[in-house]
C-alpha positions as CSV (number, residue, x, y, z in Angstrom):
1,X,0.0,0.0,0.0
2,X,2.6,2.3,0.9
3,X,4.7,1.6,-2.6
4,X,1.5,2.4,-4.5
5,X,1.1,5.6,-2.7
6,X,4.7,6.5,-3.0
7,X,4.2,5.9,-7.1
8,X,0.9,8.4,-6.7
9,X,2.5,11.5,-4.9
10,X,3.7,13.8,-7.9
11,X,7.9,14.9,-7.3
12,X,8.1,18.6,-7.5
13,X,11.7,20.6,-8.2
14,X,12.5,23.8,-6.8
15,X,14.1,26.6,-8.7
16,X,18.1,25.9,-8.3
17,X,17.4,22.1,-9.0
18,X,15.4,22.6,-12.0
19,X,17.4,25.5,-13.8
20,X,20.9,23.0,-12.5
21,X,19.0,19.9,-14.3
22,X,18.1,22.3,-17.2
23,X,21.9,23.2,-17.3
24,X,20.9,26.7,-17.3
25,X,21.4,29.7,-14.2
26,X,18.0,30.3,-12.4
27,X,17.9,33.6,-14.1
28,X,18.2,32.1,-17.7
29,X,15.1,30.1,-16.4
30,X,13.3,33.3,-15.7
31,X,14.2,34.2,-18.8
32,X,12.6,30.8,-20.6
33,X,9.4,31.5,-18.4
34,X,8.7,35.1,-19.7
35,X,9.6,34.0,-23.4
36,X,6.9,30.9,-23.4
37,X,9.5,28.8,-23.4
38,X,9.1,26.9,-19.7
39,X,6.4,26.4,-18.0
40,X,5.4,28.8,-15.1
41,X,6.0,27.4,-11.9
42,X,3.8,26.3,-9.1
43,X,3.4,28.5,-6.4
44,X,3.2,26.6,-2.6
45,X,3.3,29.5,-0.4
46,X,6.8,31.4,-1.2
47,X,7.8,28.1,-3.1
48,X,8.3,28.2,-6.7
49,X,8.2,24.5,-8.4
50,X,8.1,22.4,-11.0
51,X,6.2,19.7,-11.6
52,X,9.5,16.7,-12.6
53,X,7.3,15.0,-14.9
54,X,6.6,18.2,-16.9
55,X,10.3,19.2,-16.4
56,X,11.7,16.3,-18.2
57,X,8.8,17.1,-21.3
58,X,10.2,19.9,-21.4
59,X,13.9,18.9,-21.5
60,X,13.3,16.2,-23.6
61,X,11.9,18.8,-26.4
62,X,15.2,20.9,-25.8
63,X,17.6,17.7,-26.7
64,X,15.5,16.7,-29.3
65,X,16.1,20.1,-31.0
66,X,12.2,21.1,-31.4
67,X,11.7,24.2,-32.8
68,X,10.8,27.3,-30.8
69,X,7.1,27.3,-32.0
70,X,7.1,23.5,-31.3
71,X,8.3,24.3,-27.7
72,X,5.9,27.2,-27.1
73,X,3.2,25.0,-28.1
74,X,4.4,22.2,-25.5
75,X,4.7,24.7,-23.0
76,X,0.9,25.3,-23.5
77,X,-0.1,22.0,-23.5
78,X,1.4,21.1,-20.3
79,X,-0.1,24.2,-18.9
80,X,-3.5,23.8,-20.1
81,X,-3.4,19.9,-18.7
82,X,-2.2,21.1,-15.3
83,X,-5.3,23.6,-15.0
84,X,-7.4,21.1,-16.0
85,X,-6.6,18.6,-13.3
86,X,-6.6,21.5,-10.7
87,X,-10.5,21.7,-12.0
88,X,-10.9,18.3,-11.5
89,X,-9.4,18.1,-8.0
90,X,-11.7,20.9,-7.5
91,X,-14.9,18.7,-8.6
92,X,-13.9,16.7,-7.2
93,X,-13.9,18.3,-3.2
């Protein structure tokens, strides 16, 4: 029970962890944000994170060489499916 529950619970990054695994500064990540190139992060009080399964999306697209527009676009998806499971947790309570 406690495995399946550990395989559940979604791993978040902070800011220094992602911009390191992102081989980028945390203000070139800033930077990535504003553009539309990277996700915005999720606020938990003065916490900024990132969701690690929607971090390595997003890296993946960088080594695979997508285009900008192809990125943007990603960085849209991921965004719009994140506010659409906040809706449904919110259903859902």
């Amino acid at each position: 029970m406690v495995n399946k529950a550990k395989k559940m619970m979604k791993r978040y990054l902070r800011k220094f962890a992602f911009a390191e695994r992102m081989g980028r500064s945390q203000n070139s990540l800033d930077d990535l944000v504003r553009a539309g190139l990277c996700m915005k992060p999720v606020k938990v009080q003065r916490m900024a994170l990132w969701p690690e399964d929607e971090a390595i999306q997003l890296m993946a697209a960088f080594e695979a060489g997508m285009s900008i527009k192809e990125v943007k676009d990603l960085v849209i998806e991921i965004e719009s499916n994140r506010a659409e499971a906040a809706a449904k947790l919110l259903e859902v309570a």
